[in-house]
C-alpha positions in Angstrom: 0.0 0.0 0.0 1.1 3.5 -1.3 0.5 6.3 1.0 1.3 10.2 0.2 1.0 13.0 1.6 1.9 17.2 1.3 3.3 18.1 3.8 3.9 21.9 3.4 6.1 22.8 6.1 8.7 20.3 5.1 11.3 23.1 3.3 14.9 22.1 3.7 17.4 19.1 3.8 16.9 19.0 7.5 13.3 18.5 7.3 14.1 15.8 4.8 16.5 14.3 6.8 14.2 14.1 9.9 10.8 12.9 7.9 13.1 10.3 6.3 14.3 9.4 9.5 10.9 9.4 11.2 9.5 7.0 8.3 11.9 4.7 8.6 11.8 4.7 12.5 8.0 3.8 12.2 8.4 1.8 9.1 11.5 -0.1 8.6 12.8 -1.0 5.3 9.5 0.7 3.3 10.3 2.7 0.6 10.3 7.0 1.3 10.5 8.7 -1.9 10.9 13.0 -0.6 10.4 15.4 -3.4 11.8 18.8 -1.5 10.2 21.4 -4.0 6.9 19.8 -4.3 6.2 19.4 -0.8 5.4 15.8 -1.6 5.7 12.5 0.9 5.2 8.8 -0.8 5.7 5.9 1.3 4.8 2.3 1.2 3.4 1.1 4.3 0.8 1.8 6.6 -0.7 5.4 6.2 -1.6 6.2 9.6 1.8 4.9 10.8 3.2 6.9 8.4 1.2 10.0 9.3 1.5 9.7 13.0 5.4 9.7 12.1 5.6 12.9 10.3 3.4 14.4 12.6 5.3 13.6 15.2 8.4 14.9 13.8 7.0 17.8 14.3 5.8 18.5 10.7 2.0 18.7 9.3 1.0 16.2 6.8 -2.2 16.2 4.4 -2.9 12.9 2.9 -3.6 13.3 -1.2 
């Protein structure tokens, strides 16, 4: 299962770094694609998991 999100308030490498981290934290060995300039989130794996993740690292994700 294929989740994604926006997540609007992800805007540098950091933030990529610690949603990355977060993902894999709460899903080990899925697959995080990041697209920085888009604002974009895709993950396989659970989508609450992964939303629960992001959120709490601190960041604010809408599910598309």
């Amino acid at each position: 299962m294929k989740a994604e999100f926006s997540v609007e308030d992800m805007t540098c490498g950091h933030c990529e770094k610690a949603v990355t981290q977060a993902l894999a934290d709460a899903l080990p060995g899925a697959a995080v694609l990041i697209d920085l300039v888009g604002h974009r989130v895709s993950v396989e794996g659970d989508a609450g998991k992964a939303e629960a993740a992001i959120r709490d690292a601190g960041y604010t994700p809408v599910r598309l």
